[in-house]
C-alpha positions in Angstrom: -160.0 -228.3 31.2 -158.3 -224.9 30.5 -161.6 -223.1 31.8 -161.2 -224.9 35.0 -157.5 -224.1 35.0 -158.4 -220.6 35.0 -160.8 -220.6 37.7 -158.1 -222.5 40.2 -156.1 -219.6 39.2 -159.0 -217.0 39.7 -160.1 -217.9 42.9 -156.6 -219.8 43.8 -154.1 -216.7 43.7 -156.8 -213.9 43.0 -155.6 -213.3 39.6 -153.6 -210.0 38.4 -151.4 -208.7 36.1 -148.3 -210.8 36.3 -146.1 -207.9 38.1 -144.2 -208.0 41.3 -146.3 -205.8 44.2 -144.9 -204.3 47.3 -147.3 -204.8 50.5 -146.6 -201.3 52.5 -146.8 -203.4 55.7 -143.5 -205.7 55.0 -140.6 -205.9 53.1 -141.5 -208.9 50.6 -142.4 -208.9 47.4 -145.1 -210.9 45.7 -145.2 -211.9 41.6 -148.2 -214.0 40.6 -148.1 -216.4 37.5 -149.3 -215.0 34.6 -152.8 -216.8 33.8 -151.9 -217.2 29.8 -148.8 -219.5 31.7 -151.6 -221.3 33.2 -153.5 -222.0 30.2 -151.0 -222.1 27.2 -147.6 -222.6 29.0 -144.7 -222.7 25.9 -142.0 -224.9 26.3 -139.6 -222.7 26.9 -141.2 -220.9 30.5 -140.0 -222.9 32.6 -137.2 -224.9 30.8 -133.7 -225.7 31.7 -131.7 -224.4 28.9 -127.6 -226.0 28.7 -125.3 -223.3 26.8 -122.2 -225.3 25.6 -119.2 -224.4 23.9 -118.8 -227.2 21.5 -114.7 -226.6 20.8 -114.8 -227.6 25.0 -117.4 -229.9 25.6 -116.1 -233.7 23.9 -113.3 -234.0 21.4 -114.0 -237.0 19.5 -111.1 -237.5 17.1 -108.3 -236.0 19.3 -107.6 -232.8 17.6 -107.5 -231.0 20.3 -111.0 -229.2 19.7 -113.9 -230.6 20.8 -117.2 -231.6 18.1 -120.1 -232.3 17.0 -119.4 -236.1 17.1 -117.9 -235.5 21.1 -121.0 -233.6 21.7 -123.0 -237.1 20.5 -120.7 -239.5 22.3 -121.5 -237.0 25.1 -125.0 -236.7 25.0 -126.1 -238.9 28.1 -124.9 -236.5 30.0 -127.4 -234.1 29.4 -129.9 -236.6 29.4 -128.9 -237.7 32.8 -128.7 -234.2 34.2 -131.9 -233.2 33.0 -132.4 -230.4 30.8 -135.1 -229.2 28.8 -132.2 -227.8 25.8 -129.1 -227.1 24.7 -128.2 -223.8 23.6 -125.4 -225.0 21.2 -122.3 -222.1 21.0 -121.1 -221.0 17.3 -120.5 -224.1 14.9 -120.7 -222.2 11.4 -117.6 -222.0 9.1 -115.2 -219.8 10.6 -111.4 -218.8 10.6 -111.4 -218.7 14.4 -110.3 -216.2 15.0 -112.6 -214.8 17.3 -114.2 -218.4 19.0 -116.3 -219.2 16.2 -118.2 -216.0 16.7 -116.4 -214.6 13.3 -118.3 -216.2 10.5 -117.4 -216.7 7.1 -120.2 -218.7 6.2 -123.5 -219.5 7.4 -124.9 -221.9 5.7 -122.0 -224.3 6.3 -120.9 -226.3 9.7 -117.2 -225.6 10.4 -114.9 -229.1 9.1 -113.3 -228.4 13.0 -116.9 -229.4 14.3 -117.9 -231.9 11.8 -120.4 -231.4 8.8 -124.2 -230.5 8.5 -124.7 -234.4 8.2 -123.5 -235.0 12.0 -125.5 -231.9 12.9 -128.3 -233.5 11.5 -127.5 -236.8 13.7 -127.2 -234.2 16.7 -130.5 -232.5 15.9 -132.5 -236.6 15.5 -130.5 -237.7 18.5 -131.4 -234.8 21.1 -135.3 -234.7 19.8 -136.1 -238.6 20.1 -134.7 -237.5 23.7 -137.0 -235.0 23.9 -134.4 -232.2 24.3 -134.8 -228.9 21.9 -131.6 -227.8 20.0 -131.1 -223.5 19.8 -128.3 -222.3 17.7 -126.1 -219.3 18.9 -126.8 -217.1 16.2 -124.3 -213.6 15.3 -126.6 -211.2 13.0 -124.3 -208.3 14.0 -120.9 -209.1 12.2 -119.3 -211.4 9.9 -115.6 -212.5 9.3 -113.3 -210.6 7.0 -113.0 -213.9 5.2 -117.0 -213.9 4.5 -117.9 -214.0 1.0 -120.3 -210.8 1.2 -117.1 -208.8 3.0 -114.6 -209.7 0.3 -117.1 -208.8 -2.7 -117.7 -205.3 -1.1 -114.3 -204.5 -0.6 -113.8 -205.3 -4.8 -116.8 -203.1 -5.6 -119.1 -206.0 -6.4 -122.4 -205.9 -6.8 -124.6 -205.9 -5.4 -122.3 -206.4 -2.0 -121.0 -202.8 -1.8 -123.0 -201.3 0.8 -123.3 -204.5 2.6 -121.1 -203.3 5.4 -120.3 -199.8 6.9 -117.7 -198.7 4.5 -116.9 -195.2 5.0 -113.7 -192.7 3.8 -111.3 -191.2 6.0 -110.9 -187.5 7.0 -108.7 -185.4 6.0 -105.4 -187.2 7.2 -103.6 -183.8 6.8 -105.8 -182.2 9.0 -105.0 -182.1 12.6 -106.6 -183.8 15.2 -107.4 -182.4 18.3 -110.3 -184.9 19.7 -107.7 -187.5 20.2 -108.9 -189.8 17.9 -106.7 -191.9 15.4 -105.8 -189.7 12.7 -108.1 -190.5 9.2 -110.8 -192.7 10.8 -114.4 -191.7 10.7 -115.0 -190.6 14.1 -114.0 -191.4 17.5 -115.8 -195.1 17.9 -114.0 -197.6 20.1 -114.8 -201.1 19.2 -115.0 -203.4 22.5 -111.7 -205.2 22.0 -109.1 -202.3 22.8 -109.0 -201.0 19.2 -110.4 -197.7 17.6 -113.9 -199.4 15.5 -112.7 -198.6 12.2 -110.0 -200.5 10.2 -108.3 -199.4 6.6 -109.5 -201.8 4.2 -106.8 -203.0 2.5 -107.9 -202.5 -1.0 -108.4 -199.1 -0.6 -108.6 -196.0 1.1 -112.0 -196.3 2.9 -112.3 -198.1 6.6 -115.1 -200.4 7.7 -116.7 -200.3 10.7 -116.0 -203.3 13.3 -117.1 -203.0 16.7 -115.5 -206.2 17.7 -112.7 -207.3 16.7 -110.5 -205.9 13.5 -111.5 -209.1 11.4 -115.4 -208.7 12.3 -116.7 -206.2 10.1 -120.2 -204.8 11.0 -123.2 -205.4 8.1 -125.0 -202.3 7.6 -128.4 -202.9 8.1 -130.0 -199.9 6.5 -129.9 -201.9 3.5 -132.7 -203.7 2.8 -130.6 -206.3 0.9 -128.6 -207.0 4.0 -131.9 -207.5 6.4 -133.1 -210.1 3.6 -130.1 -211.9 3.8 -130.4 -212.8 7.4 -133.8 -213.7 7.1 -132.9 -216.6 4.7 -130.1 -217.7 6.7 -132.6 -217.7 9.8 -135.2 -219.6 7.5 -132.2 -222.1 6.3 -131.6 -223.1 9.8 -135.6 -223.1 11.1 -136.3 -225.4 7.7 -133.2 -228.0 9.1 -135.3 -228.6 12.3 -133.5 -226.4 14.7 -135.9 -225.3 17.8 -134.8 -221.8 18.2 -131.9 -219.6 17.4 -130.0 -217.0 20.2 -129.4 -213.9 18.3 -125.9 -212.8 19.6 -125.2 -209.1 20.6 -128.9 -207.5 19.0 -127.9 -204.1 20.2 -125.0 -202.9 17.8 -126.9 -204.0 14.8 -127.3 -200.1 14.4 -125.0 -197.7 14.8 -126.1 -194.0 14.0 -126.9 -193.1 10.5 -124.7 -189.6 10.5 -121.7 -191.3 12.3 -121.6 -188.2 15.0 -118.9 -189.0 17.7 -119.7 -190.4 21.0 -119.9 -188.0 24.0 -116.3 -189.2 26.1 -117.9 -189.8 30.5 -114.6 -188.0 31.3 -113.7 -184.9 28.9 -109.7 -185.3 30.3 -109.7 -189.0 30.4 -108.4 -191.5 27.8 -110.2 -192.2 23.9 -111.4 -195.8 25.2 -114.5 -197.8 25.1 -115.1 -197.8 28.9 -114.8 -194.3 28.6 -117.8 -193.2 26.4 -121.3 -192.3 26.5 -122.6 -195.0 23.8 -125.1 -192.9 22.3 -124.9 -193.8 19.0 -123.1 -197.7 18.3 -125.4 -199.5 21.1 -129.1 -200.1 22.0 -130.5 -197.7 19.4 -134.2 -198.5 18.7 -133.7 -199.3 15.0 -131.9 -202.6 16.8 -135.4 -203.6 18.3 -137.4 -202.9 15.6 -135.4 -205.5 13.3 -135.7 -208.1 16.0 -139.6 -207.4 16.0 -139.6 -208.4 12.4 -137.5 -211.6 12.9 -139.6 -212.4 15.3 -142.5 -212.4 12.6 -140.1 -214.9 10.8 -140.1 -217.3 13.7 -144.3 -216.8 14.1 -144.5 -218.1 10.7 -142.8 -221.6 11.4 -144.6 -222.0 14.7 -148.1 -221.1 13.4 -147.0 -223.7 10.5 -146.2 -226.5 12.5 -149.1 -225.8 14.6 -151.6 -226.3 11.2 -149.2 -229.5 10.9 -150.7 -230.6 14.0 -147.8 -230.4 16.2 -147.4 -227.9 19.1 -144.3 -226.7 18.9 -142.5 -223.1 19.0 -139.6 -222.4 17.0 -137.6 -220.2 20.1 -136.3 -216.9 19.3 -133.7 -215.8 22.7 -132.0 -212.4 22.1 -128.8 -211.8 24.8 -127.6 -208.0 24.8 -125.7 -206.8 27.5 -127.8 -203.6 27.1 -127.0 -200.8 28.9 -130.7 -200.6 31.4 -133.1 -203.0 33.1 -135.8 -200.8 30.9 -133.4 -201.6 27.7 -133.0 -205.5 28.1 -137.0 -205.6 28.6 -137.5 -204.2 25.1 -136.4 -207.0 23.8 -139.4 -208.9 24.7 -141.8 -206.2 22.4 -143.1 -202.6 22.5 -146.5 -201.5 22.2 -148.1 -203.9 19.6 -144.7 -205.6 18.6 -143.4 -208.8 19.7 -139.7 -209.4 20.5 -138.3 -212.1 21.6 -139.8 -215.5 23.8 -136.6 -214.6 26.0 -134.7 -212.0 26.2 -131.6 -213.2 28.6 -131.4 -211.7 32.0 -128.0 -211.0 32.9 -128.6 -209.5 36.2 -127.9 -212.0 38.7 -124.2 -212.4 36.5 -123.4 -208.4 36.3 -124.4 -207.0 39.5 -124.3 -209.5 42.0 -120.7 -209.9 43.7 -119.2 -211.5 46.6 -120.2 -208.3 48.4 -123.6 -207.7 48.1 -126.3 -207.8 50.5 -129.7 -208.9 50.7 -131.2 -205.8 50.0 -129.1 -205.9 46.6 -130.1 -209.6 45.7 -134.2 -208.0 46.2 -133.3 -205.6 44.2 -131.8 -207.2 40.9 -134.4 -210.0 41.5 -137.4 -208.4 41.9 -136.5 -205.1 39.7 -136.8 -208.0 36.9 -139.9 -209.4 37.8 -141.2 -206.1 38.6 -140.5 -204.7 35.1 -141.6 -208.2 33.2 -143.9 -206.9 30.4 -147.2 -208.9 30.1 -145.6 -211.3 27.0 -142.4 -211.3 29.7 -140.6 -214.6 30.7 -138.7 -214.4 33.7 -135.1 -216.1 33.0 -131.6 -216.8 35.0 -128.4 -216.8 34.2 -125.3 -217.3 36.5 -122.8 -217.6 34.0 -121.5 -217.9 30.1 -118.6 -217.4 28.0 -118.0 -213.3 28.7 -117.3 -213.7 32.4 -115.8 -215.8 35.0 -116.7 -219.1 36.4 -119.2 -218.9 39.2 -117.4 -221.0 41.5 -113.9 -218.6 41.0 -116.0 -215.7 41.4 -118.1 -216.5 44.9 -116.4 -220.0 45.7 -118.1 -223.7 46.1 -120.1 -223.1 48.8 -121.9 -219.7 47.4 -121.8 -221.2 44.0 -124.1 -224.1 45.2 -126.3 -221.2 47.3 -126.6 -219.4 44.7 -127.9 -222.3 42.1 -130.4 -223.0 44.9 -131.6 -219.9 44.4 -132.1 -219.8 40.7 -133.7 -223.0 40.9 -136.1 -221.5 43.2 -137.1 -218.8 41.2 -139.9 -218.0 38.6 -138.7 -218.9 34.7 -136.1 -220.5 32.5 -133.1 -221.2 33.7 -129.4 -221.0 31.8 -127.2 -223.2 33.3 -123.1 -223.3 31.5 -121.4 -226.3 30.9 -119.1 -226.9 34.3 -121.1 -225.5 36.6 -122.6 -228.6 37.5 -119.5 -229.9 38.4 -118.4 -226.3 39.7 -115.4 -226.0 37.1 -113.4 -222.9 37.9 -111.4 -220.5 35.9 -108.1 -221.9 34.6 -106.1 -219.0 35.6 -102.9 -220.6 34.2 -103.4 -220.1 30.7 -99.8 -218.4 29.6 -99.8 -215.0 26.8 -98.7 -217.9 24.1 -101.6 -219.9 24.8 -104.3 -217.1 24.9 -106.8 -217.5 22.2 -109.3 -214.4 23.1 -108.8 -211.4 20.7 -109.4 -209.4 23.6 -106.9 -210.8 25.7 -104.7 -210.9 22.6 -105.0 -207.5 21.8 -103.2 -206.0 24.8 -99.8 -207.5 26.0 -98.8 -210.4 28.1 -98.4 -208.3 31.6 -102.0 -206.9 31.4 -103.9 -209.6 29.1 -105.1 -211.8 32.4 -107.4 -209.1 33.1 -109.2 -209.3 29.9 -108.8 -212.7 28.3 -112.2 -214.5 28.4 -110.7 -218.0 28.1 -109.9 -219.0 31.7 -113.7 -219.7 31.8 -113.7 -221.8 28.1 -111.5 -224.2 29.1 -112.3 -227.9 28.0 -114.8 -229.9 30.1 -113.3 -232.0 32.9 -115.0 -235.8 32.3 -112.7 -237.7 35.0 -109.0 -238.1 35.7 -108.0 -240.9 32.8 -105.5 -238.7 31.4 -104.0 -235.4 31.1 -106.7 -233.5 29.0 -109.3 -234.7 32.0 -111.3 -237.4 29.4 -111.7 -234.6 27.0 -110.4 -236.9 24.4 -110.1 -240.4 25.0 -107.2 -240.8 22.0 -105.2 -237.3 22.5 -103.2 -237.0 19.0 -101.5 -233.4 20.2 -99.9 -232.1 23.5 -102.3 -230.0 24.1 -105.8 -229.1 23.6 -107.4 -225.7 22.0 -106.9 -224.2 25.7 -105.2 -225.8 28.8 -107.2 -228.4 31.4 -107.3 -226.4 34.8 -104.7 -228.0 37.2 -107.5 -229.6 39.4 -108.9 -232.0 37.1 -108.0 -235.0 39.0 -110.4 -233.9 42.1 -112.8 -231.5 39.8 -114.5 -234.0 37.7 -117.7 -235.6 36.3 -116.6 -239.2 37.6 -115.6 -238.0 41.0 -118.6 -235.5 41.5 -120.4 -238.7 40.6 -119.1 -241.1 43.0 -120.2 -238.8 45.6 -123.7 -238.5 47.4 -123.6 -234.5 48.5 -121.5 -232.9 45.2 -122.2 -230.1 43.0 -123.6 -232.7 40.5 -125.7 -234.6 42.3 -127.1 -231.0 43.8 -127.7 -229.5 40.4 -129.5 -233.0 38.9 -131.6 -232.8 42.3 -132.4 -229.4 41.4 -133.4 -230.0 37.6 -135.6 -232.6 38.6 -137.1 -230.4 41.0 -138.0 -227.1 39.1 -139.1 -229.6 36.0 -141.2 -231.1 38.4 -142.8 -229.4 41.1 -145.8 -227.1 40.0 -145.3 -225.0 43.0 -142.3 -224.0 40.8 -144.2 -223.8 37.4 -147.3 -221.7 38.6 -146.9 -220.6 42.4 -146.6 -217.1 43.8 -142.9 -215.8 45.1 -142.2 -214.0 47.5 -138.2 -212.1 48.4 -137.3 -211.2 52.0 -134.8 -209.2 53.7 -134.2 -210.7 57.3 -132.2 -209.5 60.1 -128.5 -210.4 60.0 -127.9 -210.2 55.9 -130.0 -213.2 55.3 -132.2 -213.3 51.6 -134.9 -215.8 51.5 -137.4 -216.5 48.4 -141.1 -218.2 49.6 -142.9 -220.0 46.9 -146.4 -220.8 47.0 -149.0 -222.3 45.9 -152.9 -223.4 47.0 -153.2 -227.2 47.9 -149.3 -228.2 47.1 -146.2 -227.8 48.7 -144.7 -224.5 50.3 -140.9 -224.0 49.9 -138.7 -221.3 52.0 -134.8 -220.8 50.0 -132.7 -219.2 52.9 -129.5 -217.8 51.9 -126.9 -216.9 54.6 -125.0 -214.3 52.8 -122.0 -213.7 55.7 -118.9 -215.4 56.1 -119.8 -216.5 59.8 -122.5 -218.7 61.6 -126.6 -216.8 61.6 -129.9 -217.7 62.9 -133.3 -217.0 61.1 -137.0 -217.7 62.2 -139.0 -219.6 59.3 -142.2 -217.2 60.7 -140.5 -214.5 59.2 -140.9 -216.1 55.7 -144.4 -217.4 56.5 -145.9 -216.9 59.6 -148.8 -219.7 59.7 -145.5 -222.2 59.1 -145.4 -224.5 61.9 -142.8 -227.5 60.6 -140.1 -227.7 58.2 -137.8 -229.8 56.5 -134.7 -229.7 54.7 -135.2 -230.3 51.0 -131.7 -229.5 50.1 -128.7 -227.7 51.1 -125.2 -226.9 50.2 -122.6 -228.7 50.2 -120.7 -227.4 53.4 -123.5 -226.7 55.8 -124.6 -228.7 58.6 -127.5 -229.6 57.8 -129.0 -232.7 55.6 -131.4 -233.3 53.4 -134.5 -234.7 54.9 -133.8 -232.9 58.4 -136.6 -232.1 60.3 -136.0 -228.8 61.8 -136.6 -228.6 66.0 -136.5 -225.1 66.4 -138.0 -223.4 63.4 -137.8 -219.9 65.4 -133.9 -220.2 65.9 -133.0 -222.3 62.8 -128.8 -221.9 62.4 -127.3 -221.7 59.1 -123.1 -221.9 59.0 -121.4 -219.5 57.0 -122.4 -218.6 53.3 -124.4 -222.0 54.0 -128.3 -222.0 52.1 -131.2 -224.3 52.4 -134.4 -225.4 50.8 -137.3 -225.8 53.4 -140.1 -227.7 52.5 -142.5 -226.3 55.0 -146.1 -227.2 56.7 -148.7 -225.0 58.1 -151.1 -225.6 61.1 -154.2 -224.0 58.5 -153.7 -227.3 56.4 -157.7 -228.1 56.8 -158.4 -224.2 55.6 -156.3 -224.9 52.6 -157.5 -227.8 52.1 -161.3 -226.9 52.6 -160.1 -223.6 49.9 -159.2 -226.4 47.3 -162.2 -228.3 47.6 -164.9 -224.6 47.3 -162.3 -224.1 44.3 -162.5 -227.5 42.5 -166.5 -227.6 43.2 -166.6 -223.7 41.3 -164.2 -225.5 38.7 -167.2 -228.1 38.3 -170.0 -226.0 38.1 -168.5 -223.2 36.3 -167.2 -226.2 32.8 -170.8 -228.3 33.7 -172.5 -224.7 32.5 -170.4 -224.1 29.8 -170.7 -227.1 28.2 -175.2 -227.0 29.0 -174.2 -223.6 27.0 -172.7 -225.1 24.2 
């Protein structure tokens, strides 16, 4: 059966290295599948992957903070939307002070979230479901409060060079680089703070490129790096699928502590403000992932002698500072990285003002670069920036899921966007939680403070807190409900036939199912006007055409422009403003209008239906002869 897979994709899409090429006689782009897809596709490659915050997703006891037992009562939801996974946000013991992303333990499941007996509910629930559970993962940092920190600072052994401890300059000396007088050298950590702290026990400051209470582990010790590995294995042996290791490129930081170059010699000491040379994306960060990912091999090849097929899913998401650097990730040379390494490029550099031209690039500058282990993956948004639907609007939001849906890969949808939650905006300077909103002052904190787009999940209009909790026991939640709960909700966007719910369960459904999706050739397009459109293809099934009308007025298009032996099309789905329906058969498909910022999915036909079909019978009939040999080999 795989033999004959191959030929079909042989003689099917002429095989080549799975790479985007540029014809020189048009402006598309065309990525084939890569044929080790076709033959051993993983789980993971063309999955639907939920990232959650658990503190906002269900609060079951009404704390105020969402759990692990909301998360259960919850967990239809997913089922009903139709996702491959959850990618489950921090739930290790922590002080908090930094979302659960400051650990002080990791072997332990916060009380706030529940215990490791309800995780192991979580973990038997989602898999008799069928859905894979990945654990966020933070290698780089631990809380002050961690065990290892507050041994080190004491002199313990063998914890004293756990983390970067390092003493102070000559305080008497005087400082002319602008940095704060004593520390190190002139790191910034990202949160508005120079990187080194005074530990309190002594004279010597630890390094923290977060925030002030997440010291950094020095991984130059080889008792460090074997730490991790158990925790990894402690987690991998209590049946998680996979683990996303959190912020992979500041693991390192440069062994002589030399100062960062500033961009501007006369501007301020700041993070934004340096040339990150030696605290981010150093190559000591992927060689440690490399070896982790020989960890994760080792479960998958076990379980695989066990009989089952089943890989244990190692995701690394670095906001690296290249395309060329995020790519790493996913191995160099002879080393494997990571199954996925998130793509953050449809998030970061697409904005309510960019053109077609700039959505080909970003798109297609990823599949271009995939390396031949690569595994094209989406993401529109997560906990770090604002709400898709506050940052483009409904309308664009929808487009723009239409699009991901459409593309080759995995697919990272978070929680709220398939009900197009916006940013709560009115979160006061008392009720900021975010260290780095938290660490500036309440007239400027707005434009930093990350929790606008953590706010809880908004289940229906029961109550105040928008269903969160069904038995409130507090005024308030962990962060405020945005205002518009009572028209922004799972039960209303329910109720309703054309919602961003209904859209994004249509779409699930549709890239789980249709093998154009899973294995077909795609194809980017620049048309006249400031209209993208994405073809996907593939021999003997159905042809789909995304158009996107990226203009805040009305545009036409002609479908021949996308594929010119298209004679009919119909609408296979469309945003939630537009004028057209789903099911449409289009008239006109040389003048086909699309209203503003409006974006369709054509399902299209071709007048060479009996060549294809005549290709896919010479193709099955090869298939034939080619396994009837084999096997008179054998």
């Amino acid at each position: 059966m795989k033999l004959a897979l191959l030929v079909l994709v042989l003689v099917g899409t002429v095989a080549v290295p799975a790479r985007c090429q540029v014809r020189p006689d048009s402006e598309t782009t065309v990525h084939l599948p890569r044929q080790d897809v076709l033959v051993h596709p993983g789980w993971w490659e063309s999955a639907v992957l939920y990232q959650l915050l658990p503190r906002s997703f269900h609060d079951s006891d009404g704390d105020g903070s969402g759990d692990l037992r909301g998360l259960l009562a919850r967990f239809d939801h997913l089922i009903e939307l139709g996702v491959t996974g959850i990618c489950l946000g921090p739930v290790f013991r922590s002080p908090m002070r930094d979302g659960g992303y400051d650990v002080s333990d990791y072997r332990d499941i916060d009380p706030l979230y529940g215990s490791m007996g309800v995780l192991k509910e979580l973990l038997e629930r989602a898999h008799a479901a069928g859905l894979k559970v990945v654990l966020d993962f933070i290698p780089n940092h631990t809380s002050e409060q961690h065990e290892w920190f507050q041994k080190s600072v004491r002199k313990s052994e063998p914890y004293l060079d756990y983390y970067i401890l390092r003493g102070g300059v000559d305080e008497e000396k005087e400082q002319d680089d602008g940095k704060e007088d004593g520390v190190p050298n002139n790191w910034q950590s990202l949160y508005h703070r120079a990187a080194w702290s005074r530990n309190v026990r002594g004279s010597e400051y630890y390094l923290h490129q977060f925030d002030t209470t997440e010291p950094d582990l020095n991984y130059r010790n080889a008792k460090v790096r074997q730490e991790m590995e158990d925790v990894m294995r402690f987690w991998l042996d209590r049946g998680v699928d996979g683990l996303r290791l959190m912020q992979v490129n500041h693991l390192y930081e440069d062994a002589q502590l030399r100062d960062e170059p500033l961009i501007d010699q006369k501007g301020s000491l700041s993070y934004e403000n340096m040339n990150h040379l030696h605290t981010r994306d150093l190559l000591d960060n992927y060689i440690l992932t490399f070896d982790w990912r020989i960890l994760f091999d080792e479960y998958t090849q076990a379980e695989a002698e066990g009989g089952k097929d089943h890989t244990k899913l190692m995701i690394t998401s670095a906001y690296t500072g290249s395309l060329d650097g995020t790519l790493k990730w996913f191995g160099i040379g002879n080393r494997s990285g990571a199954h996925i390494a998130q793509n953050f490029g449809l998030l970061r550099e697409i904005t309510p003002n960019s053109r077609a031209e700039q959505f080909q690039r970003v798109i297609d500058g990823w599949l271009n670069g995939l390396p031949p282990n690569g595994v094209a993956n989406w993401v529109l948004g997560n906990q770090d920036y604002r709400r898709v639907a506050s940052r483009f609007g409904r309308e664009r939001a929808a487009g723009l899921a239409m699009l991901c849906f459409t593309l080759p890969g995995t697919i990272f949808v978070y929680y709220g966007e398939e009900i197009g939650m916006e940013d709560n905006e009115a979160i006061s300077w008392k009720q900021t939680q975010d260290p780095l909103g938290c660490n500036t002052n309440g007239t400027v904190y707005q434009q930093y403070s990350r929790d606008p787009a953590r706010t809880p999940f908004q289940w229906d209009d029961s109550n105040e807190w928008a269903g969160f909790s069904k038995t409130p026991k507090k005024t308030d939640p962990w962060l405020p409900v945005h205002r518009n709960y009572g028209v922004r909700n799972l039960a209303q966007e329910k109720s309703s036939n054309r919602s961003m719910y209904q859209l994004y369960r249509q779409l699930i459904a549709w890239h789980q199912q249709s093998v154009t999706l899973r294995y077909g050739s795609y194809q980017s397009f620049v048309l006249p006007d400031n209209v993208f459109a994405v073809l996907r293809s593939l021999l003997g099934e159905k042809e789909y055409a995304t158009v996107l009308n990226l203009n805040s007025h009305a545009v036409t298009f002609n479908v021949s422009r996308v594929h010119k032996h298209a004679r009919r099309a119909s609408v296979a789905f469309t945003s939630l403003e537009g004028a057209h329906t789903v099911g449409e058969s289009l008239q006109d498909i040389g003048n086909v209008a699309l209203d503003a910022y409006e974006t369709v999915i054509l399902e299209l036909s071709c007048g060479m239906a009996w060549r294809r079909a005549f290709k896919s019978l010479m193709v099955v009939a090869i298939a034939g002869l080619v396994c009837s040999n084999w096997v008179r080999l054998k």
